[in-house]
Backbone bond lengths (Angstrom), bond angles and torsions (degrees), N, CA, C in turn:
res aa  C-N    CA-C-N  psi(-1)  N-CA   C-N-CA  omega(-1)  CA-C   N-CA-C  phi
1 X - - - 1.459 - - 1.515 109.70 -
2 X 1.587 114.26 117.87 1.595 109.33 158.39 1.060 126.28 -95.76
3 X 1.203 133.11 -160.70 1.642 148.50 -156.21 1.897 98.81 18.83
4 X 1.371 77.47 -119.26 2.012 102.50 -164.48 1.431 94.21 -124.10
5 X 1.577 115.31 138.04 0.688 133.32 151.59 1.318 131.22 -110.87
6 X 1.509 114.82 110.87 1.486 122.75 -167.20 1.704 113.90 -80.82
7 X 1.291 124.32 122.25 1.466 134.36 159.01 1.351 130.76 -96.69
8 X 1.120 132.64 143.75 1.164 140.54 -163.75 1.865 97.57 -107.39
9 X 1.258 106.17 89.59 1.975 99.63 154.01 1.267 120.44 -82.77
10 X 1.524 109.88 132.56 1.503 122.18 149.34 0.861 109.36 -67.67
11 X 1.261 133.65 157.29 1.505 131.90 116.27 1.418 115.17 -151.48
12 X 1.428 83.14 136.89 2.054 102.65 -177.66 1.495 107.12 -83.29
13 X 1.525 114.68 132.74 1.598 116.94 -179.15 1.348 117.75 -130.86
14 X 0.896 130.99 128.22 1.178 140.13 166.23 1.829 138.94 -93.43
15 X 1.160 106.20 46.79 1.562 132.11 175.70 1.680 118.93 -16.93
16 X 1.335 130.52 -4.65 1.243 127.62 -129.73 1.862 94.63 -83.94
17 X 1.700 103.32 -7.25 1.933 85.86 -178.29 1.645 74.16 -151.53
18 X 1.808 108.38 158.69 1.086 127.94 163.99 1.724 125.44 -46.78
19 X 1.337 106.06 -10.75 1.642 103.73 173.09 1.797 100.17 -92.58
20 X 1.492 116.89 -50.80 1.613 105.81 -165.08 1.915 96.79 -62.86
21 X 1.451 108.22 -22.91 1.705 80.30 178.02 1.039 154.59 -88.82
22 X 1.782 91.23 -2.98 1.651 137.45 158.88 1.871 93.10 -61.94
23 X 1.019 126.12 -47.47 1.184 119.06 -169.24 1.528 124.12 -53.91
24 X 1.795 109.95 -43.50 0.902 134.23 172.64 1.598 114.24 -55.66
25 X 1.427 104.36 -65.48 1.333 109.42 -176.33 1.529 112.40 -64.55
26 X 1.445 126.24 -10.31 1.497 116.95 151.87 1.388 113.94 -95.59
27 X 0.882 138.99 34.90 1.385 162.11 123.90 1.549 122.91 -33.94
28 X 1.757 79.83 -86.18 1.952 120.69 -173.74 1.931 87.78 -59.57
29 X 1.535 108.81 -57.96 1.525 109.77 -166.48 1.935 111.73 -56.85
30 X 0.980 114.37 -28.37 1.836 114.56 167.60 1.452 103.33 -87.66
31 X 1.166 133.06 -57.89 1.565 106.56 175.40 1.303 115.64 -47.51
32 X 1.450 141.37 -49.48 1.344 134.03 -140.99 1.458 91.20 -75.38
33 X 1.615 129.39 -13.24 1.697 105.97 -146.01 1.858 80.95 -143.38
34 X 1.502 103.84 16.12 1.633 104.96 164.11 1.225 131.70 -74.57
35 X 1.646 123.67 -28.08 1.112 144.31 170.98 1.450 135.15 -124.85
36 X 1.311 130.25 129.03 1.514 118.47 -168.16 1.496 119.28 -78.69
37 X 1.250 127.27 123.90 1.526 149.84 -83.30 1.948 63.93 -118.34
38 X 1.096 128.95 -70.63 1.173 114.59 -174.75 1.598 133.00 -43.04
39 X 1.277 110.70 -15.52 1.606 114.36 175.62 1.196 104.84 -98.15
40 X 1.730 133.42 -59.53 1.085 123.31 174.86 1.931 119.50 -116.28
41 X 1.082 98.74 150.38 1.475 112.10 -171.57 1.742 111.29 -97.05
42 X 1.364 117.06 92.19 1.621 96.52 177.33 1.646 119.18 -90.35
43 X 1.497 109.58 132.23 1.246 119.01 -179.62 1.478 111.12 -90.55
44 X 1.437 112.91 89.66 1.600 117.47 -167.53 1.896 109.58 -70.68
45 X 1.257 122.07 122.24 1.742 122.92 169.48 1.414 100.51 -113.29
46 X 1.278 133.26 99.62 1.333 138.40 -173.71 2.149 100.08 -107.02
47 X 1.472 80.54 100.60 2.137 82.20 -179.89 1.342 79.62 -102.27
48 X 1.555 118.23 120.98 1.244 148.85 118.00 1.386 122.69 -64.81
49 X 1.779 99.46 117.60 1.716 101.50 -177.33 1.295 95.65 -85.69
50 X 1.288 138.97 -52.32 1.626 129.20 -168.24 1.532 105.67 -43.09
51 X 1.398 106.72 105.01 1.305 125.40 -166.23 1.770 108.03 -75.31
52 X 1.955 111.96 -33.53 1.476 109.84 -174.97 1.370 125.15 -75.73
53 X 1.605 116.74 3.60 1.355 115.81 174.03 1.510 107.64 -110.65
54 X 1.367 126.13 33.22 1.877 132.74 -156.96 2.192 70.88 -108.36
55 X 1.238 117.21 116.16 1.662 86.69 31.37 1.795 92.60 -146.16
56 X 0.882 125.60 65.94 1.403 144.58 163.08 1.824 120.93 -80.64
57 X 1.454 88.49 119.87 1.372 130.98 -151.43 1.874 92.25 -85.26
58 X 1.167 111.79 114.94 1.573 101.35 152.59 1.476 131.90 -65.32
59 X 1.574 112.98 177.43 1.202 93.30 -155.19 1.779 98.65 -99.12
60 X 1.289 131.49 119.99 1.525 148.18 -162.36 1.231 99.35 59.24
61 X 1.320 92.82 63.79 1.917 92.82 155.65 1.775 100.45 -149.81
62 X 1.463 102.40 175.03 1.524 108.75 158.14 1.863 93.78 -96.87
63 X 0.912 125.27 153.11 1.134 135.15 -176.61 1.312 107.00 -144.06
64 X 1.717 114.43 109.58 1.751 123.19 169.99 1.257 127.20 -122.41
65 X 1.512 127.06 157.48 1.370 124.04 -159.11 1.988 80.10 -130.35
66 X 1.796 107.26 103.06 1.703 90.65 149.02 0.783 144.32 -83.18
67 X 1.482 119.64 158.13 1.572 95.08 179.14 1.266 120.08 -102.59
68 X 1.335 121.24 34.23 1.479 125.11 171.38 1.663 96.72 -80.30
69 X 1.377 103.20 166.42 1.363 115.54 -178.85 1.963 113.06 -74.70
70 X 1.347 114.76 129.96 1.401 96.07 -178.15 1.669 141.02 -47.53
71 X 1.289 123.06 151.52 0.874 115.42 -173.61 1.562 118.41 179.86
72 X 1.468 120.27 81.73 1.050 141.51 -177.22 1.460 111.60 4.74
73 X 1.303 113.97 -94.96 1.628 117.84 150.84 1.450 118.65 0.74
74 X 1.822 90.54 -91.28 1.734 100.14 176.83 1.331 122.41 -31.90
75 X 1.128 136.09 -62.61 1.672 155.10 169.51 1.340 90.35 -21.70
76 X 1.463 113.72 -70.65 1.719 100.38 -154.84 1.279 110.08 -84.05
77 X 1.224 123.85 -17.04 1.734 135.14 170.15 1.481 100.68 -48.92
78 X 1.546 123.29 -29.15 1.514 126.99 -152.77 1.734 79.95 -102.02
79 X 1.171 122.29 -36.62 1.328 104.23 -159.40 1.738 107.27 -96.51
80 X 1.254 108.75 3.60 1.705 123.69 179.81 1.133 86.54 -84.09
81 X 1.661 139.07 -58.33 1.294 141.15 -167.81 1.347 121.47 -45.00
82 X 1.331 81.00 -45.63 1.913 108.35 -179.41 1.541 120.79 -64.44
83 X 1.272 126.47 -34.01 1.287 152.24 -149.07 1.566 120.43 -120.37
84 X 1.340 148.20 118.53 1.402 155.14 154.38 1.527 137.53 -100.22
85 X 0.961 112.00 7.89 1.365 115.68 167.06 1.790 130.92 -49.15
86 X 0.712 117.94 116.56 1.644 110.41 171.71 1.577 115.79 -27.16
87 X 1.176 122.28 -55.87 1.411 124.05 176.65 1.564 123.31 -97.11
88 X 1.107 131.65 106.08 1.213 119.93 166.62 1.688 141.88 -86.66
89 X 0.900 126.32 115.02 1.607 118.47 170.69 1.918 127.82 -71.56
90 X 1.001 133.08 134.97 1.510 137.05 -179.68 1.422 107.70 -115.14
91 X 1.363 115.26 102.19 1.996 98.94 -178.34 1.954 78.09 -141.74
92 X 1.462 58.45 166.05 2.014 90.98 167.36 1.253 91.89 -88.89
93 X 1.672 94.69 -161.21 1.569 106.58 -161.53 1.601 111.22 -108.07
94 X 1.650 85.04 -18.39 2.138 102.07 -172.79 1.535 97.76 -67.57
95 X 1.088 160.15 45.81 1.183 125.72 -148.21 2.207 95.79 -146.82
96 X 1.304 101.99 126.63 1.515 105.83 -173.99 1.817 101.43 -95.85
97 X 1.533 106.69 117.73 1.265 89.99 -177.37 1.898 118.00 -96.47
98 X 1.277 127.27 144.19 1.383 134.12 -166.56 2.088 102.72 -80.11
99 X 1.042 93.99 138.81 1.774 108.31 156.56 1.774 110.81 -23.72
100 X 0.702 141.25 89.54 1.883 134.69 -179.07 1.316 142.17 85.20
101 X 1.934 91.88 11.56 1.298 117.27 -175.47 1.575 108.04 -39.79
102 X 1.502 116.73 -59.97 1.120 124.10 -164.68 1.984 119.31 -74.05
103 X 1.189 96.65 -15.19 1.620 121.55 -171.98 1.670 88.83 -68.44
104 X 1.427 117.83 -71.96 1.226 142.80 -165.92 1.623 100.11 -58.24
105 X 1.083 133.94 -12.76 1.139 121.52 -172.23 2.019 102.66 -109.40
106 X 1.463 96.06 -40.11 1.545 99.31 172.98 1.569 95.85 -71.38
107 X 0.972 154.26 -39.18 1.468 126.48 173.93 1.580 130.64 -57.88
108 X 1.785 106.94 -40.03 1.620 102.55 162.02 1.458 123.71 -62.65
109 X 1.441 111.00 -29.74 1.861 99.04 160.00 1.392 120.33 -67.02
110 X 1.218 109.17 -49.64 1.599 106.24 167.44 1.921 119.78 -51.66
111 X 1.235 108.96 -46.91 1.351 102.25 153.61 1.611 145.65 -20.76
112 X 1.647 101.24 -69.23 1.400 129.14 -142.56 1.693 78.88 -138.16
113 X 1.022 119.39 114.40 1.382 135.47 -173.60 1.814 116.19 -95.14
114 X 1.281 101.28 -24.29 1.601 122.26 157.57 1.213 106.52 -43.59
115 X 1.482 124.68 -66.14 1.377 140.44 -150.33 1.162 113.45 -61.89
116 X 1.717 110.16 116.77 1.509 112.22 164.44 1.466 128.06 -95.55
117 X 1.407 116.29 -28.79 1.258 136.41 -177.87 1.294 110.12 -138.85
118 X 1.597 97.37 173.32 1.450 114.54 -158.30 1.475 124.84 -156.22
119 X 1.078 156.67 151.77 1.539 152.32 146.99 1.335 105.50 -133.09
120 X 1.702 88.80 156.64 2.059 93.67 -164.38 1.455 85.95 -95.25
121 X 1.228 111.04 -169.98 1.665 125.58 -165.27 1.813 106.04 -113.75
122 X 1.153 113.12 126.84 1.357 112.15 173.78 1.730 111.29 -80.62
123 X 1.238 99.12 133.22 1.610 99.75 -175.37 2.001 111.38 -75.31
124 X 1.400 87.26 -12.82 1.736 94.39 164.01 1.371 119.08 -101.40
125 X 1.138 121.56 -30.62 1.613 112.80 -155.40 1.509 100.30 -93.26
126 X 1.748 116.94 -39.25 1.156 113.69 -172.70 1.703 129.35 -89.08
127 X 1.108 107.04 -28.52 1.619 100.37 158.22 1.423 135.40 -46.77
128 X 1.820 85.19 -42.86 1.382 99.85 170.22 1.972 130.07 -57.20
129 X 1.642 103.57 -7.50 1.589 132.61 170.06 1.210 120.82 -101.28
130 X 1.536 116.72 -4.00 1.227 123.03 -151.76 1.477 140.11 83.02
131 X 0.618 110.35 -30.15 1.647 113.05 153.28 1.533 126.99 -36.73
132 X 1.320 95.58 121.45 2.141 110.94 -168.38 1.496 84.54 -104.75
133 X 1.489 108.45 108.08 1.540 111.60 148.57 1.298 124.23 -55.93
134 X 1.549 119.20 152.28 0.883 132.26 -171.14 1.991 122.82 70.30
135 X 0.969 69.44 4.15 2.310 91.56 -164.88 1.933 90.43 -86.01
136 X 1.380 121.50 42.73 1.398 88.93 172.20 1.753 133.53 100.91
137 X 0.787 139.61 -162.75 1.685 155.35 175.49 1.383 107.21 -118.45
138 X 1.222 122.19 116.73 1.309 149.65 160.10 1.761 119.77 -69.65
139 X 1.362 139.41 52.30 1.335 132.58 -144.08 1.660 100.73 -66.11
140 X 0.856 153.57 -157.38 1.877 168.45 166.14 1.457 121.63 77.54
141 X 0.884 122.25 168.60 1.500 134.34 -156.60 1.637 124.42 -128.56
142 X 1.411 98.92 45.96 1.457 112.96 167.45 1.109 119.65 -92.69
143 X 1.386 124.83 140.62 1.680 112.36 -167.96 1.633 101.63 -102.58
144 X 1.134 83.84 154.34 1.636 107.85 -156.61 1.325 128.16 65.06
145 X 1.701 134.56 -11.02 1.326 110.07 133.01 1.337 139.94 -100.05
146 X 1.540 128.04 -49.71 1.678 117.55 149.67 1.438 109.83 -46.86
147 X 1.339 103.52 -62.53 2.025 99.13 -169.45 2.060 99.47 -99.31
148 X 1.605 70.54 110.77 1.749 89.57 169.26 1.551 109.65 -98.94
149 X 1.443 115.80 111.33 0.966 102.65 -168.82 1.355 127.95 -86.99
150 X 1.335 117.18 -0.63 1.544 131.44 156.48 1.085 112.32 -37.06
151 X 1.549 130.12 -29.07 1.496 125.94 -155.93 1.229 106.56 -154.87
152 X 1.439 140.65 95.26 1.111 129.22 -161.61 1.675 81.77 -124.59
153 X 1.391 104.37 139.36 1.807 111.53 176.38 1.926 96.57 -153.09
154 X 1.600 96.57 114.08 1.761 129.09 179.21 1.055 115.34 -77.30
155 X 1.484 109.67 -173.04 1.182 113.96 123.96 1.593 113.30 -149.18
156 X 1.464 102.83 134.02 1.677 130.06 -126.99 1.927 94.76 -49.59
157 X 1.770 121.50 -33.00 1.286 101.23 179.79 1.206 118.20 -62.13
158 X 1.345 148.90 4.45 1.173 128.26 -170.70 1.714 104.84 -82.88
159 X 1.436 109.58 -10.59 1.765 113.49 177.76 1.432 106.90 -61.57
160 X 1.841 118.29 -25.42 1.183 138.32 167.98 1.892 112.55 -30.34
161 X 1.354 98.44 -46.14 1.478 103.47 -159.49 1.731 97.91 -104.94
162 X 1.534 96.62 -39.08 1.951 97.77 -160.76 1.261 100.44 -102.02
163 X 1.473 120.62 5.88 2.042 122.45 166.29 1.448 101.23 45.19
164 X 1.207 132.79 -174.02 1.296 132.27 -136.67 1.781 99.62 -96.31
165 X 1.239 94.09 164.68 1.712 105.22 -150.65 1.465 84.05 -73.33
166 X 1.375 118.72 159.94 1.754 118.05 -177.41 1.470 122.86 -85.90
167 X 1.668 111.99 87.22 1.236 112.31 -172.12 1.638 117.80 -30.46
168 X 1.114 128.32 -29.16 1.487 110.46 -162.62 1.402 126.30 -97.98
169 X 1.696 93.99 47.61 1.711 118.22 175.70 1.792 84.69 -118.33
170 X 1.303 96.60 113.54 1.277 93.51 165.36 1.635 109.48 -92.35
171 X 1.130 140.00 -43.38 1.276 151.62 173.85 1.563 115.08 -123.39
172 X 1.361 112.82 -89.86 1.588 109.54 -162.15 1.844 107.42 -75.47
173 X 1.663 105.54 148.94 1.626 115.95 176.77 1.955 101.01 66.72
174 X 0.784 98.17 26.11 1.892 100.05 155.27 1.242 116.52 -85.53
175 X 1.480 115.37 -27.04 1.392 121.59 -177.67 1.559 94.26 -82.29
176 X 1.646 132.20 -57.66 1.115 120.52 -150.46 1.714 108.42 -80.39
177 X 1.746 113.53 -9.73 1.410 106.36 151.93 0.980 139.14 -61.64
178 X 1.544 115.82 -32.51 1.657 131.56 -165.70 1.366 95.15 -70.15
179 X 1.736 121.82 -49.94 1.704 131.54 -174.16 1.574 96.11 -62.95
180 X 1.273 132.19 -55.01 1.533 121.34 -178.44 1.564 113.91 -62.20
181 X 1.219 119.99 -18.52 1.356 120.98 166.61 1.585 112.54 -56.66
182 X 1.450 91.29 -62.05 1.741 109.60 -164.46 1.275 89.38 -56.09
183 X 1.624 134.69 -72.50 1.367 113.40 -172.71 1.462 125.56 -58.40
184 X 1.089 116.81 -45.15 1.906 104.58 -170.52 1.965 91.90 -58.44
185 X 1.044 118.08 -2.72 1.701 93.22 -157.38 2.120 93.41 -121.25
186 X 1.466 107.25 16.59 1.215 126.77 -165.82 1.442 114.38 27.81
187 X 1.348 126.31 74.44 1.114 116.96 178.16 1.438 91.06 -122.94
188 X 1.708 108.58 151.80 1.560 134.70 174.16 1.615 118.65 -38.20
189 X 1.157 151.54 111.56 1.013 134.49 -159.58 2.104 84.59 -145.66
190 X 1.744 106.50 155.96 1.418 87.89 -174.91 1.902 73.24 -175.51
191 X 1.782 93.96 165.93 1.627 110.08 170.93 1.211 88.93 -127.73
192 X 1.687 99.61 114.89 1.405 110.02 162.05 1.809 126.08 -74.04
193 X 1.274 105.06 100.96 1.649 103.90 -165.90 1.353 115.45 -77.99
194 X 1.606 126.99 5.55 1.041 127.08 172.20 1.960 116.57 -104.83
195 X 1.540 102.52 5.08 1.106 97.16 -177.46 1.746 104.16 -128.35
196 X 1.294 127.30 100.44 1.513 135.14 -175.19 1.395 127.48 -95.91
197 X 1.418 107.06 102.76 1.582 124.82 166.45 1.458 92.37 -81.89
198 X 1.167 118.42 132.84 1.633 144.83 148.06 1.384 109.57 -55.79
199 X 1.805 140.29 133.14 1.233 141.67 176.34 1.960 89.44 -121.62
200 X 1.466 95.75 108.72 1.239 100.98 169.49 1.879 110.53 -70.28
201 X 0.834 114.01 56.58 1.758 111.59 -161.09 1.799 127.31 -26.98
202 X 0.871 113.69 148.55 1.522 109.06 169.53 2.176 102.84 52.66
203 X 1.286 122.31 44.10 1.271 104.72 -170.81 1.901 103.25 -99.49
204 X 1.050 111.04 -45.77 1.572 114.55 172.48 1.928 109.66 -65.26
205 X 1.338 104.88 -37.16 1.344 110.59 -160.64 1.566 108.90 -78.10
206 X 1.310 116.72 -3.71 1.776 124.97 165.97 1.478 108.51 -50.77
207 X 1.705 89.57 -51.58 1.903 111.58 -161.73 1.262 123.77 -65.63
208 X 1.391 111.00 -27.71 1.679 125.15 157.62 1.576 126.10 -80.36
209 X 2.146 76.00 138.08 1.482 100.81 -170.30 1.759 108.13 -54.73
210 X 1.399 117.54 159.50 2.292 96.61 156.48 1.173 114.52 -76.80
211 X 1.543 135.01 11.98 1.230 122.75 164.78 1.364 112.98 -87.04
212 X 1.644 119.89 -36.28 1.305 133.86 174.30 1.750 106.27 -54.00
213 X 1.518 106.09 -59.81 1.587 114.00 -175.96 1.225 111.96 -63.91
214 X 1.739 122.24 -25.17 1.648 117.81 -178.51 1.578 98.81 -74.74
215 X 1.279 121.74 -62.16 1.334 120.75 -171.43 2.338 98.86 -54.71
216 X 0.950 100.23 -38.14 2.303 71.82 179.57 1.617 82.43 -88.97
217 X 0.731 167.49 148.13 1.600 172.56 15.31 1.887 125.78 -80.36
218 X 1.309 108.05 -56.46 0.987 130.59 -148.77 1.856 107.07 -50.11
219 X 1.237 102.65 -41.95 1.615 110.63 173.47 1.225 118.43 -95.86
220 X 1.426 117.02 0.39 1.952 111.13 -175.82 1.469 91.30 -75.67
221 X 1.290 146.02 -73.96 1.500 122.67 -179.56 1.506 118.09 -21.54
222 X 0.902 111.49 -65.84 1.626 98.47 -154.17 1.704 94.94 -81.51
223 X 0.746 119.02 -35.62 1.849 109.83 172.94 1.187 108.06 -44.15
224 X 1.934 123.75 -53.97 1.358 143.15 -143.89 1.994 79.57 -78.36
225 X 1.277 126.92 -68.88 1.920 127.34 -174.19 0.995 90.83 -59.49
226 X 1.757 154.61 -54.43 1.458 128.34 -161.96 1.608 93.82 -49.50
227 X 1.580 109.82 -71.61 1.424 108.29 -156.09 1.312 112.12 -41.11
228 X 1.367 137.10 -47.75 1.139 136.95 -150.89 1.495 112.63 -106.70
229 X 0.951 119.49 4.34 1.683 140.45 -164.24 1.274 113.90 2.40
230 X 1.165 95.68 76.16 1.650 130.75 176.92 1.525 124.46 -130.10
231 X 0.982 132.58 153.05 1.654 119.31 172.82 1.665 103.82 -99.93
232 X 1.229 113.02 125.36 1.561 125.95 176.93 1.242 103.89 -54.86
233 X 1.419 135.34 116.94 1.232 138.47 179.86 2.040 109.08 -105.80
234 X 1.502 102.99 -16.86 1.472 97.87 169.02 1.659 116.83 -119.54
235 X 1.265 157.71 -130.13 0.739 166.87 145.92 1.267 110.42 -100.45
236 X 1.406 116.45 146.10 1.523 144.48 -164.99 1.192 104.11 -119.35
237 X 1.948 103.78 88.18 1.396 112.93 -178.13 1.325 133.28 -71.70
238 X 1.284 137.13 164.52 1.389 136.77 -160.06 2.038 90.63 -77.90
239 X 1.360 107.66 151.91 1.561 113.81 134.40 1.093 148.23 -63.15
240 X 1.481 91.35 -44.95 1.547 110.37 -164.66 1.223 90.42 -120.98
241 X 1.405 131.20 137.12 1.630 151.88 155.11 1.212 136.99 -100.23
């Protein structure tokens, strides 16, 4: 790889108390100082829904509050709109980023010429599945171990074929659509085990009421089996935590 290579980060935030926004900003603070600024360029889009601290800007980011109603999906549809880079990244906000995360991942596309997508490897979540870091490319499309959906990083033509992600996941099984995408539409999908984003797990999802969590949950099952007319045989994990 020469020059700079510019990326496009999402990230969805949720501000609503002085700890989740500490969360964020140790977030923003491991990406910014994950990669050396001369090879790759990150283009930070930080949509914060906590609307009462807007209109405050993180620090190297554009930082926006929509005013559409939340919605997992929606959010990043707004921030795909927003954004042009050749490569894109999709993360939450919990997320600790590693020394070359992003290096390691532009080399298995450069590699493996198949490859459209990608997620880095959590040094907690995935060993704990089996997964040997550093061991390579992981190819398949299970969500939450090949496709982590904390961290989804493209490259932006594949919206070419699979058009915009399906707003009407507001929270849970967004991940296990994006993986049924990638396969029915055969595109490269893989866990890069040499490149590790941290999934702070469950960190926003403490703070919600069960009326808050019933209303984003309650219909992603049965939307997620209509679409696919299949019977869900595992659970349809959250994105966002």
């Amino acid at each position: 790889m020469e020059g700079t290579t510019e990326i496009d980060i999402i990230i969805l935030s949720y501000a609503q108390n002085s700890a989740l926004k500490t969360i964020t900003d140790q977030c923003l603070a491991s990406l910014l100082v994950s990669e050396d600024t001369e090879k790759i360029k990150f283009n930070i889009l930080v949509i914060e829904s906590e609307k009462k601290i807007r209109p405050y800007q993180y620090a190297h980011t554009t930082t926006i509050y929509p005013e559409e109603e939340f919605g997992y999906n929606r959010y990043l549809n707004i921030g795909l709109q927003m954004t042009a880079a050749k490569y894109v990244c999709l993360c939450n906000n919990d997320l600790i980023f590693h020394q070359g995360w992003a290096t390691e991942i532009l080399k298995s596309f450069h590699r493996y010429y198949d490859l459209s997508s990608a997620s880095p490897a959590c040094s907690f979540h995935h060993p704990a599945l089996g997964f040997e870091l550093g061991n390579g490319i992981y190819t398949g499309y299970r969500s939450r171990y090949e496709v982590a959906g904390w961290c989804l990083f493209m490259k932006r033509d594949i919206f070419r074929l699979m058009g915009k992600l399906d707003g009407n996941y507001k929270f849970w099984c967004a991940d296990n659509d994006y993986a049924n995408m990638l396969a029915t539409l055969k595109l490269g999908h893989a866990l890069v085990s040499s490149a590790i984003v941290d999934h702070l797990d469950g960190a926003t999802l403490k703070y919600q009421t069960p009326e808050r969590m019933e209303e984003l949950t309650t219909s992603e099952f049965f939307y997620f089996e209509k679409k696919w007319n299949y019977r869900i045989e595992t659970r349809c994990w959250k994105l966002i935590s």
